[in-house]
C-alpha positions as CSV (number, residue, x, y, z in Angstrom):
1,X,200.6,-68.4,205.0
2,X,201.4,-64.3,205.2
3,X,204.9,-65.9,207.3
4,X,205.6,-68.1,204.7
5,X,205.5,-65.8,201.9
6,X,207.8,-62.8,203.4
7,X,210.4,-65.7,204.6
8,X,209.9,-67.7,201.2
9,X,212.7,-65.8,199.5
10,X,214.9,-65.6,202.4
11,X,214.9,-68.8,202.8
12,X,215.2,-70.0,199.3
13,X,218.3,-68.3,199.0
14,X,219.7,-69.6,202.4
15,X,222.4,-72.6,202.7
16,X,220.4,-74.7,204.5
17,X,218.0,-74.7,201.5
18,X,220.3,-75.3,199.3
19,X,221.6,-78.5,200.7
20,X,218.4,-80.0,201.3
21,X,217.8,-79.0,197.5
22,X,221.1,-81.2,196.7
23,X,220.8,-84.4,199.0
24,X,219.0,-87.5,198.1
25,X,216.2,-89.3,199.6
26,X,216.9,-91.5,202.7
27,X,214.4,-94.2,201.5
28,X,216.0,-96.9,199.7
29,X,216.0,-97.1,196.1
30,X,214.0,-100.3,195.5
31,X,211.2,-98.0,197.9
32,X,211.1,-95.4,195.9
33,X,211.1,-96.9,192.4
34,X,207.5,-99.2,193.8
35,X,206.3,-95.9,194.8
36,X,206.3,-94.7,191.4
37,X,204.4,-97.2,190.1
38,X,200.7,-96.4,189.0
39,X,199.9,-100.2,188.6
40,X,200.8,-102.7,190.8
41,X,199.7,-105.4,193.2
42,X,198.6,-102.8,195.8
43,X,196.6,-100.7,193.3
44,X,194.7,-103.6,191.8
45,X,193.8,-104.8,194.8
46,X,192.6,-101.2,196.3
47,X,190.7,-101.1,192.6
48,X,188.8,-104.3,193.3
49,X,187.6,-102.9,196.6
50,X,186.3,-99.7,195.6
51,X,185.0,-101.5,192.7
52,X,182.9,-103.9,195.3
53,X,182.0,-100.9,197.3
54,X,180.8,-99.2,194.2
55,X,178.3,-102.7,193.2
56,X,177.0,-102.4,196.3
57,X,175.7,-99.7,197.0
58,X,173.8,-99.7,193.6
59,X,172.8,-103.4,193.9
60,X,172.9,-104.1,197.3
61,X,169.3,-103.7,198.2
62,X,168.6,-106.1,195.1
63,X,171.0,-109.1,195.9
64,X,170.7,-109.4,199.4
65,X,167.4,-109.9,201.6
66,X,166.8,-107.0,204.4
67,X,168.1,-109.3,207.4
68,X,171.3,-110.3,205.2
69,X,172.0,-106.5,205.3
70,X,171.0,-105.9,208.6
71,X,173.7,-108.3,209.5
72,X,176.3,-106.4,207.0
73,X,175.4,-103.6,208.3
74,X,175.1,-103.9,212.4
75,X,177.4,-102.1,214.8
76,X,180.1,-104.7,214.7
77,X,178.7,-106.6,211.9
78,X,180.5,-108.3,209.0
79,X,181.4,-104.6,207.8
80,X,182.9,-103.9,211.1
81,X,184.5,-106.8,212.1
82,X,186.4,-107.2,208.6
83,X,188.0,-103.4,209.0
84,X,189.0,-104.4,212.6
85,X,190.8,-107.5,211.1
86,X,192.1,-105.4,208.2
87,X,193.9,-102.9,210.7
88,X,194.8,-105.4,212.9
89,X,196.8,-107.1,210.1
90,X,198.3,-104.0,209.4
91,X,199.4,-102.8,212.9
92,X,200.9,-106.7,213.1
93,X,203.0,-105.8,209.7
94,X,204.0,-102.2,210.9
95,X,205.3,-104.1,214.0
96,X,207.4,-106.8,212.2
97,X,208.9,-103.9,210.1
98,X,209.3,-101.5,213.1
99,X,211.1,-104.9,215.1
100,X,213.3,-105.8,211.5
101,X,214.3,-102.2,211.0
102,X,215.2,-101.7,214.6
103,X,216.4,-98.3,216.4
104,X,216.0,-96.5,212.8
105,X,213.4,-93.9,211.7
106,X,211.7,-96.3,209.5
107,X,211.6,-98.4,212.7
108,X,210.6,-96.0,215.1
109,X,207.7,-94.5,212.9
110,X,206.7,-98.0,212.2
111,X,206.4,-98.8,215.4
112,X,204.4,-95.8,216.4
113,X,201.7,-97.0,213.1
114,X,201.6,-100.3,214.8
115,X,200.1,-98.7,218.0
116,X,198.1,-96.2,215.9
117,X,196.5,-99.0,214.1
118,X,196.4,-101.1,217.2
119,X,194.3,-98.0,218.8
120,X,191.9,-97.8,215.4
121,X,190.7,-101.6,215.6
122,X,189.7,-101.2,219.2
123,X,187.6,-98.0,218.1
124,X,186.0,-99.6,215.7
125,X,184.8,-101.9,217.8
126,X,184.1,-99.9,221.1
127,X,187.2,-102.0,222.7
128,X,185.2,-105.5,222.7
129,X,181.9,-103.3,224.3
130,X,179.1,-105.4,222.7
131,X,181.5,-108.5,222.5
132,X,182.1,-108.5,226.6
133,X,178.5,-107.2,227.0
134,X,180.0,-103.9,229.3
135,X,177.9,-101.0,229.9
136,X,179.2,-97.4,228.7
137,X,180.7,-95.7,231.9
138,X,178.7,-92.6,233.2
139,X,181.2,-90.2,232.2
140,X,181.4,-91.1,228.5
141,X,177.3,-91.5,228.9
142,X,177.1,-87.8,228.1
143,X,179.9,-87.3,226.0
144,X,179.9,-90.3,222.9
145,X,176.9,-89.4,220.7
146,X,176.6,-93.0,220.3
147,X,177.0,-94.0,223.7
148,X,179.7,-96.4,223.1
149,X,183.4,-96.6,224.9
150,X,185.5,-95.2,221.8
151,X,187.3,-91.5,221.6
152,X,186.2,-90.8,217.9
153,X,182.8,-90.4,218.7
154,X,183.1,-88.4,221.3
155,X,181.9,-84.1,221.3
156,X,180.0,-85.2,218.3
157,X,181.3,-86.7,214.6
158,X,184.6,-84.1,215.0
159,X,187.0,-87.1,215.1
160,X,185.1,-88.3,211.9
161,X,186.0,-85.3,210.1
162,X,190.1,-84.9,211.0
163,X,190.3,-89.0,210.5
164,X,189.1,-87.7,206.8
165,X,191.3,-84.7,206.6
166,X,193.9,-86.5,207.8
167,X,193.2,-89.9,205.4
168,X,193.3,-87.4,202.6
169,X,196.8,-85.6,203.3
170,X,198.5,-88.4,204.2
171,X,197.5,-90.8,201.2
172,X,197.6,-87.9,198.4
173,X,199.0,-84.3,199.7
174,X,201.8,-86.4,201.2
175,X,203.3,-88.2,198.0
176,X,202.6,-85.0,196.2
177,X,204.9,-83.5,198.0
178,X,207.3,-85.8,198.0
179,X,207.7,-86.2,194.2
180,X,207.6,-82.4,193.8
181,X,209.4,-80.7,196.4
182,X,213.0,-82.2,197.0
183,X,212.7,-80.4,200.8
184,X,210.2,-82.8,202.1
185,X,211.5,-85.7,200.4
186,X,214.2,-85.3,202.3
187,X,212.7,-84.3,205.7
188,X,209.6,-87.2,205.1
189,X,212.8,-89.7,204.4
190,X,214.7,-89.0,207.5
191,X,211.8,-89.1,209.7
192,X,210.9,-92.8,208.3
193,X,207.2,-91.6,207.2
194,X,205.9,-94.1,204.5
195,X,203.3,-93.2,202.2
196,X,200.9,-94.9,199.1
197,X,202.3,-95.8,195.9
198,X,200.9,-93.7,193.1
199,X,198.2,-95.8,191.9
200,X,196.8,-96.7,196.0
201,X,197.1,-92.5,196.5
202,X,194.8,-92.6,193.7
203,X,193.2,-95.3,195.3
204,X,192.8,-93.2,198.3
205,X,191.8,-90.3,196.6
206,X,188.7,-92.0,195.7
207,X,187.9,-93.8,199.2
208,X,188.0,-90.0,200.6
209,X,185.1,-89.3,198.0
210,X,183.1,-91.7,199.5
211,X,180.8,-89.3,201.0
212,X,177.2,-89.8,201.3
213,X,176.1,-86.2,199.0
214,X,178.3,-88.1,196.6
215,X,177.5,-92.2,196.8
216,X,174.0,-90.9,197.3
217,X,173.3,-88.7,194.2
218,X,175.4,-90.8,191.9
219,X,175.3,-94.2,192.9
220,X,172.0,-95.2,195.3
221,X,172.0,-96.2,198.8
222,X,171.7,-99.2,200.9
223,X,169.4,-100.1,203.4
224,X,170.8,-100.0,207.4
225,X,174.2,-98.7,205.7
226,X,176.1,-96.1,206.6
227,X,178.6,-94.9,204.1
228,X,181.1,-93.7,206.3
229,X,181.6,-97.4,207.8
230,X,182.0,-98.3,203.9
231,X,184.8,-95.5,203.6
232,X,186.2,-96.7,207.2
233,X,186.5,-100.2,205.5
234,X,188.2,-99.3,202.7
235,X,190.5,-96.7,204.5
236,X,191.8,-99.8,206.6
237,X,192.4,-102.2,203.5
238,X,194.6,-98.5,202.1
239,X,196.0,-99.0,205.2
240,X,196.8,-102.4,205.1
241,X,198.6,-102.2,201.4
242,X,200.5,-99.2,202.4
243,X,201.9,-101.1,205.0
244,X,202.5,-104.2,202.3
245,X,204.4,-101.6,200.3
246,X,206.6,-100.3,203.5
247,X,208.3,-103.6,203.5
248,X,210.3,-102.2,200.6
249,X,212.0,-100.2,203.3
250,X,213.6,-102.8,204.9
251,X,217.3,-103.8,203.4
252,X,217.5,-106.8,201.5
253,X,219.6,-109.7,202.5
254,X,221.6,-109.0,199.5
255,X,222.3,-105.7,200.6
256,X,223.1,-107.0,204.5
257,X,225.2,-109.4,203.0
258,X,227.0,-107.0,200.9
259,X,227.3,-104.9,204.1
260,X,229.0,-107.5,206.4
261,X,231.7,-108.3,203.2
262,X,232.8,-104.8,203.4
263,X,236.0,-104.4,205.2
264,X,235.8,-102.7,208.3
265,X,237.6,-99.0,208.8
């Protein structure tokens, strides 16, 4: 921060500066315009989740009898299993898009969310552990506080924490950013790095206060839940819209069309 501040005028008054400050966006127009929507498709539907989250943990223990939410609630349970489907689905679309936009940066940072999702729904479920009934090797024995064959539990709940720091920058510092600071736009652009629409960063906002001081005080508790697999569930249906949203990126076969009539030079 002390770096940033003595450079901050130097290199506010630099050329380099200045023509970041005067170039456009790289994202297409169509993208850009959707992500300044508050309400849309995405948003309603990231709403309606929250919104079931929100009933069930203060009616849960009510509606549904204790095995029914032992069976919700289990290590891959319904809960589980759904937010494995969720960011399967949305690695599958980050890898159509990465594979339509081809050797671009939208492409190439697509591709790399595929594997990153990819990687997340075999976390969540230990990589098939309980499914193919394999014991934890030795050498993770001592390491995963749950015992389990995953990296995010492993030294402790640290994982945990940056998957939340990182949920929270990259769903609602991100498109802050971007809307206020023509610099990143510009840098976030050429590097292909989607992010939320204004109403799911809001969305998203809300799925990071998921935390158990908070649903616990305000809102009640459920029995054999615990709330971060909630907020991991809703973090992968964010996921999954955002990635609905990144197909905006993608040229339209108008615009190809229009391409291929333009004479060549």
């Amino acid at each position: 921060m002390a770096v940033l501040v003595l450079f901050a005028p130097r290199l506010s008054q630099s050329a380099w500066y200045a023509q970041l400050q005067s170039e456009n966006s790289g994202f297409a127009p169509a993208y850009e315009a959707q992500q300044r929507r508050l309400f849309s498709m995405t948003s309603f539907v990231a709403l309606i989740g929250l919104c079931a989250a929100v009933l069930y943990l203060r009616y849960g223990n009510a509606v549904f009898t204790p095995a029914a939410l032992a069976e919700l609630n289990r290590e891959d349970g319904v809960l589980e299993g759904l937010s494995a489907i969720l960011l399967l689905i949305a690695s599958a679309i980050a890898f159509g898009i990465a594979y339509r936009a081809g050797w671009t940066a939208v492409g190439l940072f697509h591709g790399f969310l595929g594997f990153l999702f990819f990687a997340m729904c075999g976390e969540e479920i230990s990589w098939g552990q309980r499914f193919f009934d394999y014991a934890t090797p030795e050498a993770l024995q001592g390491l995963n506080v749950q015992n389990e064959v995953n990296l995010h539990n492993m030294f402790g709940y640290v994982f945990d924490h940056m998957f939340i720091l990182c949920f929270f920058l990259w769903g609602c510092v991100l498109p802050a950013m971007y809307w206020l600071w023509r610099p990143w736009r510009w840098f976030q652009s050429r590097i292909g790095l989607p992010m939320p629409s204004l109403g799911l960063a809001v969305a998203m906002l809300l799925v990071t206060l998921m935390q158990e001081q908070l649903t616990d005080a305000f809102i009640g508790t459920v029995q054999a839940l615990r709330v971060p697999e909630l907020r991991e569930f809703l973090s992968a249906l964010c996921f999954l819209l955002m990635m609905s949203e990144s197909r905006a990126l993608l040229p339209t076969r108008f615009e190809n069309a229009s391409k291929d009539m333009q004479p060549a030079e």
